[in-house]
N, C-alpha and C positions, 0 to 999 in steps of 0.2 A: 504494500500500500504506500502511496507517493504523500507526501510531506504537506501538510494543509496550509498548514502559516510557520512563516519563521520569523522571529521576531529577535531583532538585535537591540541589543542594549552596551551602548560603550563605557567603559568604565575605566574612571580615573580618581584615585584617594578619596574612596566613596567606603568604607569603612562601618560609617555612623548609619549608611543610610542600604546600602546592599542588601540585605539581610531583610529587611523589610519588604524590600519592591520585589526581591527571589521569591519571596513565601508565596505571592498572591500570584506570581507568575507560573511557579513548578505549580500549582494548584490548582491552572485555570483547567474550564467545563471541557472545552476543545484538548481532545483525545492526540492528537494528529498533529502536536506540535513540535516546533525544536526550538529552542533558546539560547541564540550565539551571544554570548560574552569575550568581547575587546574587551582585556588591560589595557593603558592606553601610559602601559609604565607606571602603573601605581606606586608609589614609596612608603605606603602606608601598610596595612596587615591588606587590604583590599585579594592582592591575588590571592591567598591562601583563602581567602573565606569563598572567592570563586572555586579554587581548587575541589575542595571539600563540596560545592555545588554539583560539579562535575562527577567526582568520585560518588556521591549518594542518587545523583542522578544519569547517569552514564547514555541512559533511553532517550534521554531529553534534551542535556542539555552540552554544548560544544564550545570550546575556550579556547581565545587565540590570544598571544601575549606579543605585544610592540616591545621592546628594547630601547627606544626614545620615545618620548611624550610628542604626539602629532595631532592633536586635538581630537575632537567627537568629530567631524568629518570623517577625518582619515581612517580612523577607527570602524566609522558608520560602511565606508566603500568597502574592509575588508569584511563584512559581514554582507555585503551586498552580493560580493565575489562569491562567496562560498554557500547563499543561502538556496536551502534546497525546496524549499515551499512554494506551492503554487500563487502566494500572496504573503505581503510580507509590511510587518509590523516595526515599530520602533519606539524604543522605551528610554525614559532617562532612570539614570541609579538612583535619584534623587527622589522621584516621583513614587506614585502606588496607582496598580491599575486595579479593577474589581474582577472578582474571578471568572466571573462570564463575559471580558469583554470578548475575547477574540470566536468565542462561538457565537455570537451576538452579532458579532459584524462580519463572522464568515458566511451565518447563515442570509444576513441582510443582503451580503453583496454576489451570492449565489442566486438568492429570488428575482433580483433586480438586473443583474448581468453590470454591475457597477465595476470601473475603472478603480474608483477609492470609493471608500467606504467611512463615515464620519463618523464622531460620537461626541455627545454634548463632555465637558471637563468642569470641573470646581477648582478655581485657583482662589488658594487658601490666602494670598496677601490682599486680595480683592475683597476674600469672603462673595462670592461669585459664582454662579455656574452660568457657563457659556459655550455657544455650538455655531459653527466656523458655517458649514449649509445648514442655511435657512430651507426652508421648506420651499424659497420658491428657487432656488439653483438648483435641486434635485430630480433627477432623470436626463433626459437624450440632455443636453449643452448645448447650446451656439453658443458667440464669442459673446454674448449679453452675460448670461450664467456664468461662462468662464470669468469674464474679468470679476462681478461679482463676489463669485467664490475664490476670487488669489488675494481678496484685501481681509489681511488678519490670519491667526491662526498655527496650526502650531502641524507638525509632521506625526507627533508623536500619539494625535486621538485617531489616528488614521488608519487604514487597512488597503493596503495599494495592491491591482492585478498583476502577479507579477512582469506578464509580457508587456505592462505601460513602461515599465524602467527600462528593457531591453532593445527594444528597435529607435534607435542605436542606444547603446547604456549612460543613463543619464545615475551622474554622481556626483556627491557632497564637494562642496567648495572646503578645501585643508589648510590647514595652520589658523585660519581665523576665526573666530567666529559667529553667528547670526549667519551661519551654512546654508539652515533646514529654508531661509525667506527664498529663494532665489529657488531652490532644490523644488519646494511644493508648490512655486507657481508654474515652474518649466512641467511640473506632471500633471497638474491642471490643466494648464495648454495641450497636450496629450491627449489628457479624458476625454472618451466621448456619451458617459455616463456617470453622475453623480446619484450616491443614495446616504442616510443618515439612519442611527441608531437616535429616536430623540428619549434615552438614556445619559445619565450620568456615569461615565463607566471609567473616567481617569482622571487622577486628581495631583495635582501640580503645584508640590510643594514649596518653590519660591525658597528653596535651600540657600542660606549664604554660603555653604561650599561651591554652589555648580561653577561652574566657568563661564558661563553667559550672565552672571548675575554679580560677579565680583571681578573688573577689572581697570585696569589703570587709568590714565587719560590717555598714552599713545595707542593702547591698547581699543581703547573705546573708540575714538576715533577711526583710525583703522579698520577697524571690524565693521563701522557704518558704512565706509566708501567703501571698501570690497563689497561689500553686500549690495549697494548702490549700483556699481558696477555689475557686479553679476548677476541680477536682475537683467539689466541692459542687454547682456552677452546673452543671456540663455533665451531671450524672445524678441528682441530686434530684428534677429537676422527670419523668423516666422513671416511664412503667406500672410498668416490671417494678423497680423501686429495690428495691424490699424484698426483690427477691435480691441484689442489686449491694451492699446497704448495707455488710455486715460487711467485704467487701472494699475497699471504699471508703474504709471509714472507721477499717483501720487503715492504709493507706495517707498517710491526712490524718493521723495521728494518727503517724506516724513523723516527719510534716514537722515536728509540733508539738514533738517531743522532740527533733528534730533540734538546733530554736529554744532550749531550754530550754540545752540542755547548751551550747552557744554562748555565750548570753548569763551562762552559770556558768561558764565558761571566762574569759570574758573580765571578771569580776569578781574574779575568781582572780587574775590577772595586772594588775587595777587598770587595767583600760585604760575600766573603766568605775563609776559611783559607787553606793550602794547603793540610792540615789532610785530611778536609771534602770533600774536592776534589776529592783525592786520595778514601776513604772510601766509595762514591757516585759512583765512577765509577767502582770500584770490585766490589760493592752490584748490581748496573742495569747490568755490564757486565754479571753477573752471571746469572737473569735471563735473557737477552738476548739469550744467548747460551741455555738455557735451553728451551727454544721456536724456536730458528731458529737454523737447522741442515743440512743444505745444506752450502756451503760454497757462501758467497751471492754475489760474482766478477764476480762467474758465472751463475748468473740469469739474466735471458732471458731481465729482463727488469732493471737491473742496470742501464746501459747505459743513459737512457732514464727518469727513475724515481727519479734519487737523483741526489743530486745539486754537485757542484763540491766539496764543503765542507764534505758534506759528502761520497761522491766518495774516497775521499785521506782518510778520518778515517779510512774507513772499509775497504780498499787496507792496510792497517798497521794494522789491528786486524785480519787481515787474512792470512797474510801472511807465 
């Protein structure tokens, strides 16, 4: 019998938190699963408490160890490489899924013949539950749905067909990260069926260990313009863009304000000089514009998408 879901979880000095996301994994309803675990070069006890996953569960679950620290990407693509499952899932160490998510949404996206498969999450710093397809992106897509369903959202309440990844193989942006923005809208543009669990079925602990949630200012930065960019790279060069674009391109265009307000923060508090200020914001203005080409005041989902902060930026860079 061939492999239902394989579901990768990258793990890096995740210690405090492994142990908890494994239980409700090794335990989910779906029979037919497998569980690739990336070290991603833990330095903590992390591999051993995988080991010991492995060793108690051998049926289930398969472990690959990196040698240097290459982020959740790179981690993400060697699980991509080697997963045997006809659809395939993705979990953070950080996080907890509920034990029925993956029959729930194997059995959702088998009735429906769905490319990915949704499910509503609770993010505990919100105190929140929230569900990426709305009821009205679900089923066939055109480029209306599609762009709809790329603003927002997370790779990890998802359930993808495997052959959407592979013609040709679509994988994680490495070394930086805010990887999965770029990754789930290029498999969106893909889809040409969307369906939804509207369950609660993964719950998004907002850990101050993860890596996306604790990092520098170069760091920060950096990870907004790559992501900026690879948005751009992975749906530009598409037929159908010029339905993709608006959605696109406020998506890029939040990373952008994201950068602005950051770098105005941190001149506020002098942690930075008015050179580098000025010098940071003609380098990112520059590729901004060199990615976003519609004038963005007048996107459809302005309004709606960006905070009032960045509403007033881009009302004065566009004027």
């Amino acid at each position: 019998m061939s492999t239902l879901v394989s579901v990768i979880v990258p793990v890096f000095n995740a210690q405090d938190t492994i142990v908890r996301c494994l239980g409700n994994l090794l335990n989910q309803t779906l029979a037919d699963i497998e569980i690739l675990l990336i070290d991603d070069a833990s330095t903590d006890h992390t591999l051993s408490i995988l080991k010991d996953a492995q060793n108690q569960f051998p049926e289930k679950v398969r472990l690959f160890c990196q040698d240097t620290n290459h982020g959740p990407g790179a981690a993400r693509n060697i699980g991509l490489r080697a997963a045997a499952g006809d659809y395939i899932g993705f979990v953070d160490a950080d996080d907890m899924v509920d034990t029925s998510m993956y029959e729930k949404l194997f059995k959702k996206a088998k009735e429906t013949g769905a490319d990915i498969t949704d499910c509503a999450f609770f993010r505990e710093s919100q105190d929140r539950a929230l569900i990426q397809f709305t009821e009205d992106m679900r089923g066939p897509v055109d480029g209306k749905k599609k762009a709809d369903a790329m603003i927002g959202g997370f790779t990890v309440t998802k359930l993808f067909r495997r052959e959407l990844l592979q013609a040709p193989p679509l994988y994680f942006r490495e070394e930086y990260g805010l990887e999965d923005m770029d990754f789930l809208m290029a498999a969106i543009a893909r889809a040409e069926t969307l369906a939804a669990v509207d369950e609660i079925l993964y719950v998004y602990k907002d850990s101050g260990n993860s890596l996306s949630k604790e990092l520098d200012f170069d760091k920060y930065i950096h990870n907004h313009l790559t992501a900026m960019t690879g948005i751009f790279e992975a749906l530009s060069s598409r037929e159908d863009y010029a339905e993709l674009q608006d959605a696109a391109e406020i998506c890029m265009t939040t990373l952008f304000t994201n950068n602005l307000s950051m770098i105005k923060l941190q001149r506020k508090k002098n942690r930075i000089s008015k050179e580098l200020l000025s010098n940071l914001q003609k380098e990112m203005t520059g590729i901004y514009f060199s990615c976003v080409k519609k004038n963005i005041t007048k996107n459809p989902y302005f309004e709606n998408r960006l905070g009032d902060e960045a509403k007033k930026m881009m009302r004065e860079l566009w004027r």
